[in-house]
C-alpha positions as CSV (number, residue, x, y, z in Angstrom):
1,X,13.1,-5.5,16.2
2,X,11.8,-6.2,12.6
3,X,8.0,-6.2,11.6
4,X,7.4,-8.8,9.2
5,X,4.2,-7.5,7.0
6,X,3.1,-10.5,4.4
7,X,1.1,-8.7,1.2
8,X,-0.7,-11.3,-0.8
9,X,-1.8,-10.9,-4.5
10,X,-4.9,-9.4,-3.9
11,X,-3.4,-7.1,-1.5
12,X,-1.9,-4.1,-3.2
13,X,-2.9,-1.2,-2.3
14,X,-0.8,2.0,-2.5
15,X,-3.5,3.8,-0.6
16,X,-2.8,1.7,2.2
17,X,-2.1,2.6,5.8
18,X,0.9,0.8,6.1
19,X,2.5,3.0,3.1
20,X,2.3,6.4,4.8
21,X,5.5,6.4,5.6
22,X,8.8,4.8,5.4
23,X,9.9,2.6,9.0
24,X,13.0,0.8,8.8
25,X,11.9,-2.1,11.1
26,X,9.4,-3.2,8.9
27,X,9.6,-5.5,6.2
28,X,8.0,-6.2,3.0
29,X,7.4,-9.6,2.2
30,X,5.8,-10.8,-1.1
31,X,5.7,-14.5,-2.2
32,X,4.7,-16.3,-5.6
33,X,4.0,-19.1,-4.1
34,X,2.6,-22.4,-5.8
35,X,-0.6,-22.6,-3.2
36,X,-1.6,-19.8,-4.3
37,X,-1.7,-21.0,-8.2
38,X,-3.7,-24.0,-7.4
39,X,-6.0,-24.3,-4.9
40,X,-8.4,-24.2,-7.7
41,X,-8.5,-23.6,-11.4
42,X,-6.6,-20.5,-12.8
43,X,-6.5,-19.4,-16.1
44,X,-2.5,-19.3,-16.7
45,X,-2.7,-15.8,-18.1
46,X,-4.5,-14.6,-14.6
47,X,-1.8,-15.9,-12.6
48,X,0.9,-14.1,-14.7
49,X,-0.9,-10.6,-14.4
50,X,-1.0,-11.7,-10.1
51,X,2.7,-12.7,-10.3
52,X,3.2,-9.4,-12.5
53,X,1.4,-7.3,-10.7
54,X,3.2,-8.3,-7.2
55,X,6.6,-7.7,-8.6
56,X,5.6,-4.2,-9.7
57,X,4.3,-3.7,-6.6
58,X,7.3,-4.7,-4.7
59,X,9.8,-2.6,-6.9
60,X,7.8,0.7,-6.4
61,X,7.0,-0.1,-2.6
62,X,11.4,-0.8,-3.1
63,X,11.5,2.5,-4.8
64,X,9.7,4.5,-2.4
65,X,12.4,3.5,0.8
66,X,10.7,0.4,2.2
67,X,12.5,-2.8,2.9
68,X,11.0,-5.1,0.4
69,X,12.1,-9.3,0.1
70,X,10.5,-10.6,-2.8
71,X,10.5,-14.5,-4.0
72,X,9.7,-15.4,-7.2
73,X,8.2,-18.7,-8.0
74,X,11.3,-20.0,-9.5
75,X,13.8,-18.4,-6.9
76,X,15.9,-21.5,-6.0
77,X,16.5,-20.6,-2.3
């Protein structure tokens, strides 16, 4: 069975429990999504640093053995 873990923008922590080790059955799951951007007023450049952010995040969580699926806000599926 797979754990689905959701980490939201203002949830990256390397220091994190979760990141102790490495478990196959868990997955990564990290989502630009357009909610996020506007349930009120952003500066454009704060959500790019979020958006940024979260995708380093996800490669070096990726990097470091853990199953990561990452959608970017323009990912078409």
């Amino acid at each position: 069975m797979t754990m689905l873990r959701l980490l939201l923008g203002d949830q990256l922590n390397p220091a994190h429990s979760w990141f102790a080790g490495v478990d196959p059955d868990v997955l990564y799951v990290l989502m630009e999504v357009r909610q996020e951007t506007d349930y009120v007023l952003h500066h454009a450049q704060k959500i790019l640093a979020i958006f940024a952010a979260m995708r380093d995040f996800a490669q070096r969580l990726s990097e470091a053995g853990h199953r990561v699926c990452y959608l970017a806000i323009d990912d078409p599926d």
